[in-house]
Every structure is written in structure tokens, then in C-alpha cells.
C-alpha positions in Angstrom: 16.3 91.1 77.3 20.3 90.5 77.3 19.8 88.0 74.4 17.7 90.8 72.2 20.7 93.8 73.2 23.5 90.9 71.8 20.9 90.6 68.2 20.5 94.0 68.1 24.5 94.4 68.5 25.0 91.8 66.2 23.0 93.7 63.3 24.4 96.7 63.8 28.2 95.6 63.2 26.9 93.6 60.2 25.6 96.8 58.7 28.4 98.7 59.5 31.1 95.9 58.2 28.3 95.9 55.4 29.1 99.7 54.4 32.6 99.9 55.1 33.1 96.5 53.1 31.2 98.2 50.0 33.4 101.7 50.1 36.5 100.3 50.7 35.9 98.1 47.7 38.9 99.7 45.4 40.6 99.7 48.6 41.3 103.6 48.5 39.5 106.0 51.0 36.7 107.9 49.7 37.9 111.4 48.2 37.5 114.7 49.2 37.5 115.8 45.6 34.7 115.0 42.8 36.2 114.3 38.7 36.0 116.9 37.0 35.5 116.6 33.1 35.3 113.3 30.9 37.2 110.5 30.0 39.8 110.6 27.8 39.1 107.9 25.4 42.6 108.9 23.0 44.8 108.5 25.6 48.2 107.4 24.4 49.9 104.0 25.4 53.4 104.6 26.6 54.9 103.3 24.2 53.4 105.7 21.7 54.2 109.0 23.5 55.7 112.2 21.9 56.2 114.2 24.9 56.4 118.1 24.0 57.4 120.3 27.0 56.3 123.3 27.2 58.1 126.2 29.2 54.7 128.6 30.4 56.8 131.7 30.6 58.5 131.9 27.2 56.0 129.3 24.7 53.8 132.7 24.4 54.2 136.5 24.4 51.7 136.7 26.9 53.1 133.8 29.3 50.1 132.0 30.4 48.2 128.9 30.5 45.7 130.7 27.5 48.8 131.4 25.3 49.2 127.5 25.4 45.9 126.8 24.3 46.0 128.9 21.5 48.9 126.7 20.2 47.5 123.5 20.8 46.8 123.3 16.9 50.9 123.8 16.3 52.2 121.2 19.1 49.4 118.7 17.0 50.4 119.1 13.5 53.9 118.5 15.2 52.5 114.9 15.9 53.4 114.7 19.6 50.1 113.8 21.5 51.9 114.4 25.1 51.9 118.5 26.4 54.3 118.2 29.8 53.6 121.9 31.3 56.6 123.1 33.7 54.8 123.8 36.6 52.0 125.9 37.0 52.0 126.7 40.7 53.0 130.1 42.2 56.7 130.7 42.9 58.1 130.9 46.3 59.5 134.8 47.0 61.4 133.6 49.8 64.9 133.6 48.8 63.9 133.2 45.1 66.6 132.8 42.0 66.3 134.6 39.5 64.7 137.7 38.2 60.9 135.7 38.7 62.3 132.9 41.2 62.3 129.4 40.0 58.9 127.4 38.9 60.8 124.4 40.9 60.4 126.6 44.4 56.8 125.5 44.7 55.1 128.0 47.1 51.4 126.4 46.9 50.7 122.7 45.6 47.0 123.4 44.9 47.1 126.8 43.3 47.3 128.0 39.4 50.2 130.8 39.4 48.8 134.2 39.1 50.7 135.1 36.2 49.6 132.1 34.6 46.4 132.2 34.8 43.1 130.1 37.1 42.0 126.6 37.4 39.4 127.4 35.2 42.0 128.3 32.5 44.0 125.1 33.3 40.6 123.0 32.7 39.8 124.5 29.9 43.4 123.8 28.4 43.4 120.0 29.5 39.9 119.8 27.4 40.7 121.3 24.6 44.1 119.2 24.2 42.0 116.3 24.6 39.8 117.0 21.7 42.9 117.4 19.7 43.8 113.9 21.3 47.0 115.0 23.0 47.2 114.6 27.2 48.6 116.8 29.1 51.0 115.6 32.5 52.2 118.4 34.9 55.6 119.0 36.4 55.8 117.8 40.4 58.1 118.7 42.7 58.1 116.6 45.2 61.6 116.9 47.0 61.4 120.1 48.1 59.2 123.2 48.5 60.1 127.2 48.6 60.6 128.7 51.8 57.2 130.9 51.7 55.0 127.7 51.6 52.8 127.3 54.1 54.1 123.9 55.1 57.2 125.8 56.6 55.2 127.5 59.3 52.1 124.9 60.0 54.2 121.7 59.4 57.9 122.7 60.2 58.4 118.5 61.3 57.7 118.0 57.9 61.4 119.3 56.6 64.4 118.2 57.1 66.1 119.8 60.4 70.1 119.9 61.0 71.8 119.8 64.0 70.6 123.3 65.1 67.1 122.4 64.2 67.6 124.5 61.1 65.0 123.3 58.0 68.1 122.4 55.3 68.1 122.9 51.7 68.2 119.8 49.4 71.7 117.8 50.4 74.7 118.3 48.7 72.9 121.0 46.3 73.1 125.0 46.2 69.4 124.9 45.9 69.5 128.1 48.4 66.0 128.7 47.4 64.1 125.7 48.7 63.6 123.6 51.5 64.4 120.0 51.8 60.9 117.5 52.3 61.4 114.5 55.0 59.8 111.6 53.6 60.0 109.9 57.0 57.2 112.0 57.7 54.0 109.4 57.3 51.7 113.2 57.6 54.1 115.2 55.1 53.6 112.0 52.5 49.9 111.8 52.7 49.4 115.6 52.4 51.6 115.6 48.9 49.6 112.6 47.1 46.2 114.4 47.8 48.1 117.6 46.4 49.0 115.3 42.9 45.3 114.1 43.5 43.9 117.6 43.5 45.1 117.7 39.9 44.1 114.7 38.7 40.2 115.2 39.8 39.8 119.0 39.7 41.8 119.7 36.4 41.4 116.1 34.8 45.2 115.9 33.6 47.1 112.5 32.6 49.9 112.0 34.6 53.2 113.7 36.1 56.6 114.1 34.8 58.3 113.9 38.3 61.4 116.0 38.7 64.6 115.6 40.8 63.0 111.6 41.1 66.4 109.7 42.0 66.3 111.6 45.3 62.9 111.0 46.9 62.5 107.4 48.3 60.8 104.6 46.2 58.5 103.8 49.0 56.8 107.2 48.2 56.4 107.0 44.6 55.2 103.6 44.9 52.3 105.0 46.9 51.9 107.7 45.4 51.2 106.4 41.2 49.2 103.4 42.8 46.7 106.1 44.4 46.6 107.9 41.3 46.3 105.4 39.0 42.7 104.4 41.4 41.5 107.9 40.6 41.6 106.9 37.1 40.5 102.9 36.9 40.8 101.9 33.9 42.0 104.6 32.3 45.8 105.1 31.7 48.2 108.1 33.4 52.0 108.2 31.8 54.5 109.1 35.0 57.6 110.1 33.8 60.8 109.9 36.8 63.4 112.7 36.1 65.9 110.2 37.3 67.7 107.3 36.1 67.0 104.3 38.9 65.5 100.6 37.4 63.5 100.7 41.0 61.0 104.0 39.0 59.9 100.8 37.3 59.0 98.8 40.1 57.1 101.8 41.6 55.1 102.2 38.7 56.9 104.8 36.4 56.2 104.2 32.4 59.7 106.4 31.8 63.0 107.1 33.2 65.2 109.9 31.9 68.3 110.0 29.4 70.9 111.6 31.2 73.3 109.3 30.1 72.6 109.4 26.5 72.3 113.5 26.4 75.9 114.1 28.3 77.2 111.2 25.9 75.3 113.4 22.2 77.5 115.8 23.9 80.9 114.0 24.3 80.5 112.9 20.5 80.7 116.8 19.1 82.8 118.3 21.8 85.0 115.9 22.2 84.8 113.8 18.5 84.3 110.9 20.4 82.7 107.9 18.4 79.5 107.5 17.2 79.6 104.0 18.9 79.7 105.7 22.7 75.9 105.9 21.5 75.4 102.5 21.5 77.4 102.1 24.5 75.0 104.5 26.1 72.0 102.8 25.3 73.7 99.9 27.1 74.4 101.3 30.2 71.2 102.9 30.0 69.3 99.8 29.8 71.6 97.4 32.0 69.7 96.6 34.9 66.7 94.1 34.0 64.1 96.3 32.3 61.3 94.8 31.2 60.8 94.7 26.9 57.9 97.1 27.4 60.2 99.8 29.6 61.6 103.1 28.1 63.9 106.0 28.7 62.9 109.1 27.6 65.4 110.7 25.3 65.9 114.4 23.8 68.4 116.7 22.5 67.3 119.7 24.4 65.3 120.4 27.8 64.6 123.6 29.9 67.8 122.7 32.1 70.3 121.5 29.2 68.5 125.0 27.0 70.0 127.3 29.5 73.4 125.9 31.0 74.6 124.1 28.2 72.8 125.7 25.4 70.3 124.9 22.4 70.7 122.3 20.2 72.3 124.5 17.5 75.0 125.1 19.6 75.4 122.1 20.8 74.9 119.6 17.9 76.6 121.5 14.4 73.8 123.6 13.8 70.4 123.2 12.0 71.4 120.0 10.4 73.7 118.3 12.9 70.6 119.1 15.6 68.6 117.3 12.9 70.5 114.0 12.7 71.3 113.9 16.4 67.0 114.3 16.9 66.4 111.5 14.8 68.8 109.2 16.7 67.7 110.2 20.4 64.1 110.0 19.0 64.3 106.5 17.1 67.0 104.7 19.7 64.6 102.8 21.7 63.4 105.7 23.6 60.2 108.0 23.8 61.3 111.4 22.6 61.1 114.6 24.0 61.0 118.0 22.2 61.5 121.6 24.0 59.0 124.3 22.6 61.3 126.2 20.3 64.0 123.3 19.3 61.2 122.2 16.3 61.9 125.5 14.5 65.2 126.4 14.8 65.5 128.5 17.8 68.7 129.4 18.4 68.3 131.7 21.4 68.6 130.1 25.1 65.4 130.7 27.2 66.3 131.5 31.0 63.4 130.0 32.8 64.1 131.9 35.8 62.6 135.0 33.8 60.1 136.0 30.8 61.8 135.4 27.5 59.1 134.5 25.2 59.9 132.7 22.2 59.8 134.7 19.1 57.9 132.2 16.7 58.1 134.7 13.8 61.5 133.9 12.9 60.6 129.9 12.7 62.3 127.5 9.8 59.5 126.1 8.4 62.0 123.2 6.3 63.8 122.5 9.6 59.8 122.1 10.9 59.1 120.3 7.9 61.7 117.6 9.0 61.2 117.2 12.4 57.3 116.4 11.3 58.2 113.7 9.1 60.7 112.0 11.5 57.8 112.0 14.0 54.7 110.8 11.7 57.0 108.1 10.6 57.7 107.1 14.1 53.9 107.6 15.0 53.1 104.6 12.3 55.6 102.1 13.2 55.8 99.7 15.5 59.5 98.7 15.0 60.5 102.4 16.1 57.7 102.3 19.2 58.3 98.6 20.4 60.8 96.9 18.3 63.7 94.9 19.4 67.4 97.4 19.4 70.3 96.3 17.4 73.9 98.7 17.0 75.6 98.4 13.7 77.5 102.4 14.3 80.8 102.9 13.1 82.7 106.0 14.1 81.0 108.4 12.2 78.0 106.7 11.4 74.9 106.2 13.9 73.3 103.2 12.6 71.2 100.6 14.4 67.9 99.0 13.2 64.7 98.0 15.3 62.4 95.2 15.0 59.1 94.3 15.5 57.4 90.8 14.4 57.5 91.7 10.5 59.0 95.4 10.1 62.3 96.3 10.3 63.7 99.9 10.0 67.4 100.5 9.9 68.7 104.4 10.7 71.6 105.7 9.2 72.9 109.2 10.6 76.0 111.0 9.6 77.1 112.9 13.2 80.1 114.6 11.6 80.2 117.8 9.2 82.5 115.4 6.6 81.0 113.2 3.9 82.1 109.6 5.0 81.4 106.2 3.6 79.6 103.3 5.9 80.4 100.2 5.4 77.6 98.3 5.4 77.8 94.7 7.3 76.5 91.6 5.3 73.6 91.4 7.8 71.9 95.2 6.1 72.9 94.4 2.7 69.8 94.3 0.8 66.7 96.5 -0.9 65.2 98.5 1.5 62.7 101.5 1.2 63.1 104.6 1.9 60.5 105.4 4.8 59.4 108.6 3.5 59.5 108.8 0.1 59.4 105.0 -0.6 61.8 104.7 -3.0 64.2 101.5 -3.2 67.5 102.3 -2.0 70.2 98.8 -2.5 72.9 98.8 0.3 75.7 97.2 -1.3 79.2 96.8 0.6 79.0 100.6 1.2 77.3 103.8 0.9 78.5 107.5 1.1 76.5 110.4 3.2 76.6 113.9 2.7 77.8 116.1 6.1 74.7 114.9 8.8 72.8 113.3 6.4 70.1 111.0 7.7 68.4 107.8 5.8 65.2 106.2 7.4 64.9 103.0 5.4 62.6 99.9 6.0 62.0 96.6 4.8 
């Protein structure tokens, strides 16, 4: 009888090591969420991203989710094929900035804001971008929350507690209207990557563009992209780190951010400094062992730079200064990104705190003419998209070419409001093409451009 109990024991844990060998197969606990939606079979390789933000509040009159979708068509003739929504949750009322509070004081991680709209709308959105072949990332804010979320009173061991045993505000910020995350918290972690999960099953969307990333531990972010990219197998998700650390890489981030190169577009019209601080940029930028394949994300304009520093008009000598500087940041080994509005000409600063819709009436369609032929050129080469940097800039002059096997494409922007001559170094002087209208241009031993004139030529 003892000898028949130990078979019939022995069958049992082989059944049982039998099913929990077969679910645990990808390693990753079954979830409590089914996919919803298809595959997307267009999904864009990194290197091949033009991200276009998207600021919910002001890209419509009507501020919502549907006001996006009914632009979809715009944001694709544009050519960028990435939508990064700021994010869609409901706002914290708790100490909120601001006339509406601030969409980074996250008062619910698996709720659609109100104002914005429903899942339902969000779904709908993410599938009808995806038949236009564009994916769409959210904003996550993962360092903090807003002091109405319900983590504050069913988790208060979850924040971070000062001497008093006082929840804190993010350190050595005036963030007064959220509440600073402790990622010591094994609980706190595993509640937030099933709250970026929710997303990624119940509204099908392609990836996060993570904000305030240099400040939330490495260890998190590794675990958190390696359980999203399971959700997804095979399929790719673009993460993009708001943050400037090599380590993003190592966690599993396609992009870091451009701060460096944005504050140093600046330095070169406020404080005439020389076009070669670019290049010195890009250097710093790319200093600490990235891979070939790695790239920052670069941009002339975001919803933070928009509203304390102001729009690219201001910033960059107008229409055509904001031009050349666009083609530079968006050509300079990087990804680009584009702020609804900057495409157009829109010279008014939109305060995300509030509901400032853009006014699209009053677009320039030449100015939208150019930035669409800058990107479809980009869109077609490989040089731009995975080519091999070299600096050739002179004071006045951004110039720098990229290569890739075969093609070679050599920029030449004038960042000053004076016609200047470039003198062309022995290695550029040949035939080239002009990349959009294919014309032959012949670099001699110098060539003169017109105030913030641009030439995209190739070989």
C-alpha cells in the first residue's frame, strides 16, 4: 500500500512540474489581461522612426483622443510613422499646477482622462494609426505620481518618506504637485509594469516614451521593457528614455534624449557661438560606448522647451533659421522629433498646463512643404537612418556627411542670417546631386549660401 501512495505521489508532481514547465515556457507569468487587437505588421525599426508628439489638449479644438484621429491623415502625409501621445491619464487635483494641473501628475495609471475621451476611443485611435502604418507609444511617468492617486492612501510604503514620515516630492525639484515613487519597493515595482502592461494588451500600443528616465533606477527599466517586450514576442515596441545615461541602452531602451544638443542649437543663436559646438555636441552625446545601431533622439522643439524657452521661431531666426536648424537635428545621426504645430509655422507657445488649441487655420503650407521633403528624403535613405557620422562645420556653416555601404549624403546648413562662403575641404570636392531635385551641383574650393540656406546633396 506505501509503495502504491509513493507512485501515486510521484505522478502527481510529474503532472504538476508537467504544467508549470509548459506555462512558464516564455518564462513570464500568465497575464491577467487578454491582447486586444492585431498585429502590427508595419511596425517601424528604430532606426527608421519619425517620432511626432502630440500634445492631447491643444493638437485639436475639441482636446481629445477623437480630435487626434481625425488628424491621423496630416501627421502621415508629414511622413513620420511614430504618434508619442502626452499622457492620457486623468490629472491629479491634489495640489495641481496650473489652470488644468499637469498631465505628468498621474492620478490613475489604468484610466483614459475624462476630458480626453475612453479606452474605447484610445483603441480605436491605435487601429486606425496602424492602418495608416504609423505606431503610436504613450507618455509614462514612472517617478512619481499626483497626490490624489490611490497609491497614496492604499500603499503609502510605496513613496518616499522623510524624516517625519512625510511622503516627499521628487528630490531636489519644486515638483510640489507630485509625490516621489520608492523603487526599493519590490510591491510598488511590480504594480507599475502591469500598469505599462495594461496598455500594451488592452489598447495594443507600441511602446513608451519614458519621462524624467535619468532618475528612476536601471534595475527597474530593465525589468520593466524585458516584460513588455514578452507581451509582444516577436513583434517590435520602440522605448524612448527622457534622459541622457548609456546604461537606457543596456536596459533595453532603442533612444535616449538630446538635451545636450537642444541647449547647445540654443548657445549657437543666443550666444553666436560656432556652428562647430554642434559637432562637439554630437561628441559628448555619443561618448560612452554606444553601440553603431544606438540613437539619440533629436528636435528643435518639445512640450517643455515650447513653453519655457519658446517655439522654434523664436528661438532659431524665424521660419527659415527654424528650417535649417530642423534639418541638422533631424539628419545628425539622430531620430527626430517634431512638436504638433512646429511643422507649420506656429509661432504661439502652447501652455500644457491648460487648453490652448492650436489654430491650424493660420498654417504655412511652403514652410509644411519643406519640412515634408526633408523627411521623405530621410525616410529613403539609409546614410541619414544608419550611416556612419563625419563633421566638416565651420563657424557658420553646419556641414557633416553620413555614410552607408554605397550612399553618401553631405548637409550643408547656413545657421547665421549673413550670406557666407564654405570652404569646401579636398575630401567633399566633387559632383554631387542635389537630393531633391537631382540636379548636379560641383563643389569646387568653395561655395556661397544665402542667410539659412540649406543643401541636401548625395553621391
Amino acid at each position: 500500500m506505501k509503495s502504491n501512495i509513493n507512485i501515486v505521489y510521484t505522478l502527481i508532481l510529474a503532472v504538476a512540474f508537467i504544467s508549470c514547465s509548459s506555462s512558464d515556457s516564455d518564462s513570464t507569468p500568465a497575464s491577467p489581461y487578454t491582447q486586444y487587437g492585431t498585429a502590427f505588421e508595419k511596425m517601424p525599426k528604430k532606426e527608421d522612426a519619425i517620432i511626432y508628439q502630440v500634445n492631447i489638449r491643444a493638437f485639436s479644438a475639441a482636446g481629445t483622443l477623437k480630435g487626434v484621429q481625425d488628424r491621423l491623415t496630416q501627421i502621415q502625409e508629414l511622413g513620420a510613422n511614430v504618434i508619442y501621445l502626452m499622457p492620457i491619464y486623468p490629472v491629479g487635483k491634489v495640489k495641481a499646477s496650473g489652470e488644468l494641473g499637469s498631465p505628468y501628475a498621474v492620478q490613475d495609471y489604468k484610466a483614459v482622462n475624462p476630458d480626453f475621451g475612453t479606452l474605447q476611443d484610445l483603441q480605436v485611435l491605435v487601429e486606425e494609426a496602424h492602418k495608416k502604418n504609423m505606431a503610436v507609444v504613450l507618455d509614462w511617468v514612472a517617478n512619481h505620481t499626483a497626490w490624489d492617486n490611490t497609491w497614496i492612501t492604499q500603499h503609502s510604503n510605496w513613496y518616499q518618506k522623510d524624516a517625519t514620515g512625510a511622503i516627499i516630492i521628487p528630490p531636489g525639484t519644486n515638483y510640489n504637485d507630485v509625490a516621489q515613487l520608492d523603487f526599493n519597493n519590490t510591491e510598488m515595482k511590480a504594480a507599475m509594469i502591469d500598469a505599462m502592461s495594461y496598455w500594451v494588451y488592452n489598447a495594443n500600443i507600441d511602446g513608451f516614451r519614458c519621462d524624467y528616465a535619468d532618475f528612476v533606477p536601471q534595475n527597474f527599466w530593465s525589468e520593466a521593457i524585458t516584460k513588455l517586450r514578452s507581451i509582444k514576442k516577436n513583434q517590435t515596441i520602440l522605448m524612448l528614455a527622457e534622459g541622457s545615461r548609456v546604461n537606457h541602452f543596456a536596459a533595453g531602451f532603442d533612444y535616449t534624449f538630446g538635451f545636450n544638443f537642444f541647449s547647445t542649437l540654443e548657445k549657437v543663436f543666443k550666444e553666436s557661438k560656432p556652428a562647430t559646438t554642434l559637432q562637439d555636441s554630437n561628441a559628448t552625446e555619443y561618448a560612452n560606448n554606444y553601440n553603431e545601431e544606438n540613437r539619440i533622439v533629436r528636435y528643435t522643439s518639445n512640450h517643455d522647451v515650447n513653453l519655457s524657452d519658446g517655439t522654434p521661431l523664436e528661438l532659431f531666426g524665424g521660419k527659415k533659421g527654424s528650417v535649417a536648424t530642423f534639418v541638422v537635428a533631424a539628419y545628425l545621426k539622430s531620430v527626430p522629433m517634431i512638436y504638433n504645430g512646429q511643422e507649420v509655422g506656429y509661432d504661439k507657445r502652447i501652455n500644457y498646463f491648460a487648453k490652448t488649441p492650436i489654430d491650424w487655420s493660420v498654417a504655412d503650407d511652403a514652410m509644411l512643404a519643406e519640412y515634408k521633403k526633408i523627411i521623405a528624403f530621410r525616410n529613403t535613405s539609409n546614410a541619414v537612418k544608419r550611416g556612419t557620422y563625419t563633421g566638416y562645420s565651420s563657424d557658420a556653416v553646419s556641414a557633416f556627411t553620413m555614410v552607408k555601404d554605397t550612399e553618401k549624403v553631405l548637409v550643408l546648413s547656413n545657421l547665421t542670417n549673413s550670406t557666407v562662403k564654405y570652404l569646401v575641404v579636398p575630401a567633399l570636392k566633387t559632383t554631387w546631386k542635389d537630393a531633391f531635385t537631382g540636379t548636379s551641383v560641383i563643389l569646387g574650393s568653395e561655395i556661397t549660401l544665402l542667410p539659412f540656406q540649406y543643401l541636401i546633396l548625395k553621391n
